[in-house]
C-alpha positions in Angstrom: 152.1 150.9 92.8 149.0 150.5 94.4 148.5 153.3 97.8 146.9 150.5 100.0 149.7 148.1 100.1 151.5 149.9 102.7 150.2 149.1 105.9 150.7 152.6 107.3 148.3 153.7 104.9 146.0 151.4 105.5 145.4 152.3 108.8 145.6 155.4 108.9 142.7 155.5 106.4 140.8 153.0 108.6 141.2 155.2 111.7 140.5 158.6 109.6 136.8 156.5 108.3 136.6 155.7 111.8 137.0 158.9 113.0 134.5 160.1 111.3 131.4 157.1 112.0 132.2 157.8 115.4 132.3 162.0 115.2 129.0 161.8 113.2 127.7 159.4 116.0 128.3 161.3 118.9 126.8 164.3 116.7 123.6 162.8 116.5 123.7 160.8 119.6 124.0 164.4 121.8 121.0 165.6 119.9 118.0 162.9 119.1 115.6 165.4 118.5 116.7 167.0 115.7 118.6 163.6 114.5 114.6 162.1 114.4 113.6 165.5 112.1 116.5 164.9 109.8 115.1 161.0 109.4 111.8 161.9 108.8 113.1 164.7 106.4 114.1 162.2 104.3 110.0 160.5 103.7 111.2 157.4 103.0 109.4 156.1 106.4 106.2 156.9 107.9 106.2 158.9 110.9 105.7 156.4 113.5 108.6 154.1 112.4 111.4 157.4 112.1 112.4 157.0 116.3 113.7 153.5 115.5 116.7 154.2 113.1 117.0 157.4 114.8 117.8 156.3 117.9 119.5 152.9 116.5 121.7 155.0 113.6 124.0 156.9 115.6 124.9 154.2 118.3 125.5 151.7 115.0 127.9 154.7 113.7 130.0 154.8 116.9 130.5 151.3 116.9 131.1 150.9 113.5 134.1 154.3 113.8 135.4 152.3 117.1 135.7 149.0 115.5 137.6 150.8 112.4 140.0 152.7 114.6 141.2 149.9 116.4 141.0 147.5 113.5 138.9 144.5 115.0 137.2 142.8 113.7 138.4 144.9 110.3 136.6 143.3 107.7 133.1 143.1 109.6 133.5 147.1 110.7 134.9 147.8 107.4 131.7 146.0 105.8 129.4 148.3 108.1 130.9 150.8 107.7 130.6 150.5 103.3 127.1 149.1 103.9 126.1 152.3 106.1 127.3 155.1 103.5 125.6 153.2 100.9 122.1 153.8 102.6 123.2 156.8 103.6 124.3 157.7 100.0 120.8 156.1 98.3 118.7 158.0 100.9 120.5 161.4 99.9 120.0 160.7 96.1 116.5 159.5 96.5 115.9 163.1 98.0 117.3 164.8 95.6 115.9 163.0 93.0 112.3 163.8 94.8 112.7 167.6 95.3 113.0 167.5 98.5 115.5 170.0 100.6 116.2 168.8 103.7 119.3 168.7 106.3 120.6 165.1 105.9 121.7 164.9 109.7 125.3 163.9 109.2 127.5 165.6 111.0 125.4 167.7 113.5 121.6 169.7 112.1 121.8 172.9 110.0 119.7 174.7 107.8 118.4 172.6 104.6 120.1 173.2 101.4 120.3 172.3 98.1 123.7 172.9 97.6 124.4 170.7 101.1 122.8 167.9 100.1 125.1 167.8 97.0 127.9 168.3 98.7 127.0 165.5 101.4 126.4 163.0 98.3 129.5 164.1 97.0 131.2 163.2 100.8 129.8 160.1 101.0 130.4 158.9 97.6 133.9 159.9 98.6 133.8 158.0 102.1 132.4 155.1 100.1 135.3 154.6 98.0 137.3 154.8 100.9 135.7 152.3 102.8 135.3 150.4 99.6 138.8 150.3 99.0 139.7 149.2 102.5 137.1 146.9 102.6 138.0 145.0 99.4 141.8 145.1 100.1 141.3 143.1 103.1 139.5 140.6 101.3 142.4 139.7 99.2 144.5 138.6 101.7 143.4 135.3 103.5 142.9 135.1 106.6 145.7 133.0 108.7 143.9 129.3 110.0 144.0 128.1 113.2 145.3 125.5 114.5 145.5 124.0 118.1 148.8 124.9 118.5 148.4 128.8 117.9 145.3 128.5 120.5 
């Protein structure tokens, strides 16, 4: 029997994912600064380009968590929401892969750690599926047509 065919589920899943986007968000939102250091920790952009997604990222996040927790438009957020941990999940690696120890910014700045930055991988590979599995679950079902007289 497959979890994600009750609807109950579902949700709550989609509001949990959501929940989170949106907690990370504020996070980062509250403190741009150290949001900005985190980017640029990563070296994957040149100095003068890290403000953009730093300020962009965490507004993106709480949209993406409040169109998941109230489920509209569900595949779009769901979609954003898959396509955001996967560049957040590729950045991580890359880092890792590099050497580098740094604070990957999620949820909130803290000391740089080896260990962390497994751990975060680990999270977001986790979230991933999640999303993944909501994501492609919706996509199975189509989506009712209009018609003049449901207008």
């Amino acid at each position: 029997m497959n979890l994600l065919s009750k609807k109950w589920i579902r949700t709550s899943l989609r509001v949990i994912i959501g929940a989170v986007f949106l907690y990370a968000g504020c996070l980062s939102i509250l403190s741009p600064e150290e949001f900005a250091d985190s980017v640029a920790g990563y070296q994957l952009l040149p100095l003068s380009m890290v403000n953009l997604p730093a300020l962009a990222l965490p507004p993106f996040e709480m949209i993406v968590g409040t169109l998941l927790i109230f489920g509209w438009p569900q595949r779009v957020a769901a979609f954003s929401a898959l396509l955001l941990t996967v560049v957040f999940a590729c950045a991580l690696t890359s880092a890792i892969v590099r050497g580098l120890t740094i604070d990957c910014g999620c949820f909130g700045h803290g000391a740089p750690s080896r260990m962390k930055m497994w751990l975060s991988l680990g999270r977001d590979i986790l979230l991933g599926t999640a999303v993944a599995a909501v994501y492609f679950h919706d996509l199975k079902k189509p989506e009712p047509a209009k018609t003049f007289e449901s207008c």
